[in-house]
C-alpha positions as CSV (number, residue, x, y, z in Angstrom):
1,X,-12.6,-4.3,3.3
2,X,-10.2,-2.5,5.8
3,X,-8.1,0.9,4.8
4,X,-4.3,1.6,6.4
5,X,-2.8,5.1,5.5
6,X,0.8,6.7,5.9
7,X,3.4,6.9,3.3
8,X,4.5,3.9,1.4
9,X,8.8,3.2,2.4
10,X,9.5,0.0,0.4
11,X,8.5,-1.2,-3.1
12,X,9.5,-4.9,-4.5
13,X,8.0,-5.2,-7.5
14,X,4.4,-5.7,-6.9
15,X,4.5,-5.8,-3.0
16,X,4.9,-2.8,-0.9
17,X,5.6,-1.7,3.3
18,X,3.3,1.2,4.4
19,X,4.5,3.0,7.4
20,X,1.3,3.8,9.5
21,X,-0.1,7.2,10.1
22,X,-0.4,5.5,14.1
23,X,2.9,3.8,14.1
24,X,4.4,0.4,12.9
25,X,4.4,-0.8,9.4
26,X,2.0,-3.4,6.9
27,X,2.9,-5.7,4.3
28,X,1.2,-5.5,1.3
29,X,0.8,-7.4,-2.4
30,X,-1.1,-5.2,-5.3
31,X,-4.0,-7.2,-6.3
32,X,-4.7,-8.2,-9.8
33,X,-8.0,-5.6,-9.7
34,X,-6.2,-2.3,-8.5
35,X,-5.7,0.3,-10.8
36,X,-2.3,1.1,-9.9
37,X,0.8,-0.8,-11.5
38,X,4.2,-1.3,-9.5
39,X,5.8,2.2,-11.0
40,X,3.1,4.5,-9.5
41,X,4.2,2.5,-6.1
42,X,8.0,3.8,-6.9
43,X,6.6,7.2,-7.4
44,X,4.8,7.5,-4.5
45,X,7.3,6.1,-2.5
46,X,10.0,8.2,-4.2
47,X,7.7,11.2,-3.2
48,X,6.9,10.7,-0.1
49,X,3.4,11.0,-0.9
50,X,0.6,9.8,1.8
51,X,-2.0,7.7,0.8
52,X,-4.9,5.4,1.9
53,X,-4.8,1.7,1.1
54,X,-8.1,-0.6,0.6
55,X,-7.3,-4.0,1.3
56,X,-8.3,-7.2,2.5
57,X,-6.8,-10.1,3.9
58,X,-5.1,-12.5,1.9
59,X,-5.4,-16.0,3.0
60,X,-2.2,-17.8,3.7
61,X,0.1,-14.6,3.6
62,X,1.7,-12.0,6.7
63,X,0.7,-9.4,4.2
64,X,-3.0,-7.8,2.9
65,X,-4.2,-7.5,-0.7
66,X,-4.4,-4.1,-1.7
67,X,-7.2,-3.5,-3.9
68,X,-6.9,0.4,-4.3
69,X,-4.6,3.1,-3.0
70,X,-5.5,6.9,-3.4
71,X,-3.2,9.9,-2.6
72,X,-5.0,11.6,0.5
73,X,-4.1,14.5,2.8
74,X,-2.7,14.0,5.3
């Protein structure tokens, strides 16, 4: 599994844009397994809080499968 962190600028129900610590953005869908539902997304995002992202690649889609995100600092 890979990890991406910045602070998290979009939230559509359970997919999400991360804007990169380094620059650019990533598309994301919350997997099944994390242990984060889509209104700790809107918090984060609403607080601008940064946080690391565990994913891997989902076969077939632009964006990864995130399988945990933690609030780090930056």
């Amino acid at each position: 599994m890979a990890t991406a962190s910045g602070v998290i600028t979009v939230v559509q129900e359970s997919r999400f844009q991360l804007a990169l610590d380094g620059g650019g953005t990533r598309l994301f869908v919350l997997s099944r397994h994390a242990p984060v539902d889509p209104d700790q997304l809107l918090a984060a995002r609403n607080a601008r809080t940064h946080v690391a992202v565990t994913f891997r690649p989902a076969a077939g889609l632009i964006a990864g499968e995130a399988r945990a995100i933690a609030e780090t600092s930056f």
